[in-house]
BALOBA-1460 file (C-alpha; in Angstrom, 3 decimals):
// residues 65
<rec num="1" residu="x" x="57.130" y="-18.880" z="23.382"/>
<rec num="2" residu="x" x="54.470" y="-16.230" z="22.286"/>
<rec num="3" residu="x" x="51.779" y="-18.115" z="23.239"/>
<rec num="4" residu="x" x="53.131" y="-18.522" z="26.859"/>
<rec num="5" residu="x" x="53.407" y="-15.027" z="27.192"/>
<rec num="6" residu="x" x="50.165" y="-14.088" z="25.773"/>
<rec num="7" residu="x" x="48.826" y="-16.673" z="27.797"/>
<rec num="8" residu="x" x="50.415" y="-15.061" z="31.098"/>
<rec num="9" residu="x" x="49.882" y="-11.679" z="30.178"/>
<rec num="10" residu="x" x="46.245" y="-12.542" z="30.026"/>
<rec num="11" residu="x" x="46.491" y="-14.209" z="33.229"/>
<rec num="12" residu="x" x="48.091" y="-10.791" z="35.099"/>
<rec num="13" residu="x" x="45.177" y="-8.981" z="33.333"/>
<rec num="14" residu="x" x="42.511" y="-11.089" z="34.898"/>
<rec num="15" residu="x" x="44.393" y="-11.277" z="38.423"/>
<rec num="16" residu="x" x="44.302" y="-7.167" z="38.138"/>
<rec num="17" residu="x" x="40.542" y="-7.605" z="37.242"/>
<rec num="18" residu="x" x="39.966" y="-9.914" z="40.490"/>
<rec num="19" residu="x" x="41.699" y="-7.691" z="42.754"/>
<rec num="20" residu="x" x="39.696" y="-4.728" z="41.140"/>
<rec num="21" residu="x" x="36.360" y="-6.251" z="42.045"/>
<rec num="22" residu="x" x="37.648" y="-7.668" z="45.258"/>
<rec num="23" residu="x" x="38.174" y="-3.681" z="45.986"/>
<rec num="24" residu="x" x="34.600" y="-2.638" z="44.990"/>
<rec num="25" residu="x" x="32.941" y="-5.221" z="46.416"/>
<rec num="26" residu="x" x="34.981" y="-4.348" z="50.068"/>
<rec num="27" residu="x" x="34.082" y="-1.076" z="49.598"/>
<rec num="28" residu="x" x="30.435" y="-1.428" z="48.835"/>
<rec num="29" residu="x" x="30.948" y="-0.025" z="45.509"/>
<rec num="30" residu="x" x="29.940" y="-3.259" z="43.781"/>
<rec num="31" residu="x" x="27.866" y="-4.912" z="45.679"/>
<rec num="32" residu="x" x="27.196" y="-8.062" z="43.586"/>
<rec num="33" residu="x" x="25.991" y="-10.957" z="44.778"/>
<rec num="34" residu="x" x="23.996" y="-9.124" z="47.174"/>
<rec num="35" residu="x" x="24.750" y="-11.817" z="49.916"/>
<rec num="36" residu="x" x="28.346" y="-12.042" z="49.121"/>
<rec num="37" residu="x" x="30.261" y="-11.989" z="52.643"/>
<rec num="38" residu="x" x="32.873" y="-9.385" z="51.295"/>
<rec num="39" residu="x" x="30.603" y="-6.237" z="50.791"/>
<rec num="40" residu="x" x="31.404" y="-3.490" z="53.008"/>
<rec num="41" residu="x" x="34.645" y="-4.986" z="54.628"/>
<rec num="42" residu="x" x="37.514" y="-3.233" z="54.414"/>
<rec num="43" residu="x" x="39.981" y="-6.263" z="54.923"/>
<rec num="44" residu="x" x="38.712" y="-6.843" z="51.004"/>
<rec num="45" residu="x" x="39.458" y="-3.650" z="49.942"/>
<rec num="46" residu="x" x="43.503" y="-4.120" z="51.346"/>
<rec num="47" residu="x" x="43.469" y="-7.795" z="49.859"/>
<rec num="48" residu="x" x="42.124" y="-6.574" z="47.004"/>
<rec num="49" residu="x" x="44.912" y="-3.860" z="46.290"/>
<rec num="50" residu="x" x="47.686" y="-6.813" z="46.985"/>
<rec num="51" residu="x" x="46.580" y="-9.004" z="44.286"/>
<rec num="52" residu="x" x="45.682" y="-6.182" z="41.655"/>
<rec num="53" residu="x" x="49.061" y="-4.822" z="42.567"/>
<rec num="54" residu="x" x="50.720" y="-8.453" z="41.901"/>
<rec num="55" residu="x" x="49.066" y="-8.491" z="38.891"/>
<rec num="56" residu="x" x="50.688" y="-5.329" z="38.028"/>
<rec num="57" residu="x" x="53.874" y="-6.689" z="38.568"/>
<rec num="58" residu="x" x="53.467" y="-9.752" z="37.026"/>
<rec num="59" residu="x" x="52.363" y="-7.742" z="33.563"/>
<rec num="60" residu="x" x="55.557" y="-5.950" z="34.034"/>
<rec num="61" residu="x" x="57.837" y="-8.845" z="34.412"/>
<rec num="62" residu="x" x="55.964" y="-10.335" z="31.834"/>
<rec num="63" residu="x" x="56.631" y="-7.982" z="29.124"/>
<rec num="64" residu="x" x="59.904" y="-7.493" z="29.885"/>
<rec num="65" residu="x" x="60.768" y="-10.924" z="29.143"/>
């Protein structure tokens, strides 16, 4: 059973990190690829926030259990 919740506390952790870049990238902060379609849009940046912030949650109901 630990390795199930490593393994999904990892997983939250890299769904944060997606949502994180998702975010930078929207917002021109991270502009890599250069020809990605998601630089400087700010529907990213909102989409962004949602996952990182269901990642969030997940790590939460993760460690609680």
């Amino acid at each position: 059973m630990k390795i199930v919740r490593l393994g999904l506390l990892v997983l939250c952790a890299l769904v944060v990190l997606a949502g994180v870049i998702w975010m930078g990238q929207g917002s021109g902060y991270f502009p890599y690829p250069a020809q990605s379609f998601m630089i400087n849009q700010t529907p990213w940046i909102w989409r962004g926030a949602l996952v990182a912030l269901g990642g969030l949650i997940g790590f939460v109901v993760v460690r609680r259990l």
